[in-house]
C-alpha positions in Angstrom: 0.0 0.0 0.0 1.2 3.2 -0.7 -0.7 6.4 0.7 0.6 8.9 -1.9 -0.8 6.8 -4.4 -4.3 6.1 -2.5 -4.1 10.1 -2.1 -3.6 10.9 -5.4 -6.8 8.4 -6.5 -8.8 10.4 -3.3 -8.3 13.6 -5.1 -9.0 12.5 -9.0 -11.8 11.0 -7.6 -13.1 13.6 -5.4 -12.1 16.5 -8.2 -12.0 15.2 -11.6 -15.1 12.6 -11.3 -17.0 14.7 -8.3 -17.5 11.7 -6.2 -18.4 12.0 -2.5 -15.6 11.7 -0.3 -17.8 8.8 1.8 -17.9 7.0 -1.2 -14.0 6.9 -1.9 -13.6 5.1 0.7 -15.9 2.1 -0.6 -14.3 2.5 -4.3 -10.6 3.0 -2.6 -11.2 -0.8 -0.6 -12.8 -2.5 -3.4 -9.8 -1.3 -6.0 -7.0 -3.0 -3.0 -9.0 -6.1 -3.3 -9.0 -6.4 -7.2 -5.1 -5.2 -6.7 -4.8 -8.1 -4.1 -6.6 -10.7 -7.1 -3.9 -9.9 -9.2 -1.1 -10.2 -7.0 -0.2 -6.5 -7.0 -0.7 -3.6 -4.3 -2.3 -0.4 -4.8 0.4 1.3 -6.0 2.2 2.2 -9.2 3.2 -1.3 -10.4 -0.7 -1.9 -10.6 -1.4 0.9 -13.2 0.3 -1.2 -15.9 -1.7 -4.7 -14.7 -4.4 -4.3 -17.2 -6.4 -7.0 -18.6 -4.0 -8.9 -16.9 -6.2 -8.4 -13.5 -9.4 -9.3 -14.8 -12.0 -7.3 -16.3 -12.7 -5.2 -12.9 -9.0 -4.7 -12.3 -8.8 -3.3 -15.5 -10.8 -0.5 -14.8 -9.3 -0.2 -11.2 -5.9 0.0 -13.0 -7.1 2.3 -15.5 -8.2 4.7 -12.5 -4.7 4.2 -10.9 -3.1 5.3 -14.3 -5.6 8.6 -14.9 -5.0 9.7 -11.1 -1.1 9.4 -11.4 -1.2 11.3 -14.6 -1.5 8.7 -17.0 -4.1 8.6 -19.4 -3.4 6.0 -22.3 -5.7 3.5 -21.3 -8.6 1.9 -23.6 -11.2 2.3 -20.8 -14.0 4.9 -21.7 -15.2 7.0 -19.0 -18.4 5.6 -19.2 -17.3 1.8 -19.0 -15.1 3.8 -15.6 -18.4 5.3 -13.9 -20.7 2.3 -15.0 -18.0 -0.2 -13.1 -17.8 2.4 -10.5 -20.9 3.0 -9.6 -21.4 -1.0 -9.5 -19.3 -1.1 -6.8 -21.0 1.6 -4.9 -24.3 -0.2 -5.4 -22.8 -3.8 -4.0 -20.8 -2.9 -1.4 -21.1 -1.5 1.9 -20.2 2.3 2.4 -16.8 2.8 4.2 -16.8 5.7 5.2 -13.6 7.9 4.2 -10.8 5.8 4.8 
């Protein structure tokens, strides 16, 4: 885990996609697990994972890549807020974590 990294997704998430910070936290634990899956941490490594982590951790990769400045990924941004608001939908709210 790296917190610079997890900060950096907290703010593109917060500012660039206008999500509530209560809901970060649910999106934030959801992306570590899928990073977990593929045998990665949340952290700069797992921005390159892509298909390689399944179709989910694809588009939690793809978020990792966008918040670190990155940006050539094939995810759309509707395929990224249709998977994210999925999760928010099945999973319990964290809280900000």
């Amino acid at each position: 885990m790296n917190s610079l990294v997890e900060a950096e997704i907290r703010d593109y998430l917060t500012k660039k996609l206008h999500y509530h910070p209560y809901d970060c936290g649910t999106i934030l634990e959801r992306m570590r697990t899928l990073a977990r899956v593929a045998g990665h941490q949340l952290d700069e490594a797992f921005r390159y994972a892509g298909l390689g982590a399944g179709p989910e951790g694809r588009i939690a990769a793809a978020i990792v890549d966008r918040a670190l400045g990155g940006g050539g990924t094939e995810v759309s941004d509707y395929a990224l807020r249709a998977q994210i608001r999925d999760w928010l939908l099945r999973n319990p709210r964290r809280g900000r974590l």
